[in-house]
C-alpha positions as CSV (number, residue, x, y, z in Angstrom):
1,X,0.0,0.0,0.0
2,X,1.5,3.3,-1.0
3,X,2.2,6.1,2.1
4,X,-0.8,8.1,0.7
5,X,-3.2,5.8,0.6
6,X,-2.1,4.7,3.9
7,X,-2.5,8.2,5.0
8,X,-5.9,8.6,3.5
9,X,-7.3,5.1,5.3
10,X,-6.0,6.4,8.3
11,X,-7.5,9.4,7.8
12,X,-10.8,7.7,7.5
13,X,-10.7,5.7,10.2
14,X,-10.2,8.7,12.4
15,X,-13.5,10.6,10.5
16,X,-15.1,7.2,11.5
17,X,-14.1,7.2,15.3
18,X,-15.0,11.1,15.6
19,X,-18.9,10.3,14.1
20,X,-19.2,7.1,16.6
21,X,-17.8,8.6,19.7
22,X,-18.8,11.8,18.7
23,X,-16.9,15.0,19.6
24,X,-15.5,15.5,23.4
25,X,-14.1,18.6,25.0
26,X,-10.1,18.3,25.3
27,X,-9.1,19.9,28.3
28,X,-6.3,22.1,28.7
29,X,-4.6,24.2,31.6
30,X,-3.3,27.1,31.1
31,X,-1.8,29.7,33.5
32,X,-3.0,33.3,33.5
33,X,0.1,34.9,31.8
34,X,0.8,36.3,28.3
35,X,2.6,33.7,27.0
36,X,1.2,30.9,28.3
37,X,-2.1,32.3,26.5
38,X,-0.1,32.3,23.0
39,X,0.6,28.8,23.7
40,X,-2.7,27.9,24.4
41,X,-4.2,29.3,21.4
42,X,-1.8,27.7,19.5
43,X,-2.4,24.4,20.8
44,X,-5.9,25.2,20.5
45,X,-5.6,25.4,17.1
46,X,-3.6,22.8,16.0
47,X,-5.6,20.4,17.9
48,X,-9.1,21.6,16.2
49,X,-6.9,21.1,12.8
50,X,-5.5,17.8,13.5
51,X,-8.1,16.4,15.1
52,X,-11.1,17.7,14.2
53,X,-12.0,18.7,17.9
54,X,-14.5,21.7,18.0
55,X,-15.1,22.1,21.9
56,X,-12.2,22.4,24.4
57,X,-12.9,22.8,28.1
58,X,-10.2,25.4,29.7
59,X,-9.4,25.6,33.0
60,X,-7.3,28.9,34.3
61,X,-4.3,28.8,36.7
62,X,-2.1,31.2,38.5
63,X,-5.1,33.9,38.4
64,X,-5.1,36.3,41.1
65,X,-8.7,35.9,41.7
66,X,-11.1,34.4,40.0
67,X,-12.5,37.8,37.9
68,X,-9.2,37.7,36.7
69,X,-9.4,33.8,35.4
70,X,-12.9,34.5,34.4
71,X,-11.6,37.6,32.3
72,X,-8.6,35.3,31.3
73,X,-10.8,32.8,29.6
74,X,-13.2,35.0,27.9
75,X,-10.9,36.7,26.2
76,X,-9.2,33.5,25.1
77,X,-13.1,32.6,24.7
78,X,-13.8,35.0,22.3
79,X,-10.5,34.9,19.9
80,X,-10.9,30.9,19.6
81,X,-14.4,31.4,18.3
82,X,-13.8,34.0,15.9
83,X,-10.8,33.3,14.5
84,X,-10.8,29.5,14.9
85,X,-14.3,28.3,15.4
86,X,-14.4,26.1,18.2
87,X,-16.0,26.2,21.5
88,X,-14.6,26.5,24.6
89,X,-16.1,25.6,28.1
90,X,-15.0,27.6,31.4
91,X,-13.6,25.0,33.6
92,X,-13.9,26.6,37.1
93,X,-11.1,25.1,39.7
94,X,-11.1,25.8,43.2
95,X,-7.8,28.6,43.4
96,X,-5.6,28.2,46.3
């Protein structure tokens, strides 16, 4: 079997997987800071590329309160769905 069509059964197999188990939320960490944000986005958006995914639960860390997570993640909110198109679920964590 060539690499391509390889590739494409593969490919398939994952389409199939998505439509039986359906879509879950990934969820990812990330930490209120600037960079750690770019990061997440990123990830974000390779994951919804590579794997189809189009809901992603977050869950903030090293917020000073929780306004600030809660800002944290609706700004990240709001620049997944518009540029990207997924979904994204506020994952609310006890902070220390």
């Amino acid at each position: 079997m060539s690499e391509r069509l390889a590739q494409h059964a593969m490919g398939d197999q994952a389409d199939g997987l998505r439509r039986l188990l359906g879509t879950q939320a990934v969820t990812l960490t990330v930490a209120a800071r600037e960079t750690d944000l770019i990061d997440a986005y990123a990830r974000i958006k390779r994951i919804a590329r590579e794997q189809g995914c189009g809901c992603f639960r977050i869950a903030v860390t090293h917020a000073r309160s929780a306004e600030e997570a809660r800002t944290v993640f609706d700004n990240l909110q709001r620049v997944a769905r518009e540029y990207l198109g997924v979904r994204l679920e506020y994952a609310d964590i006890p902070l220390p």
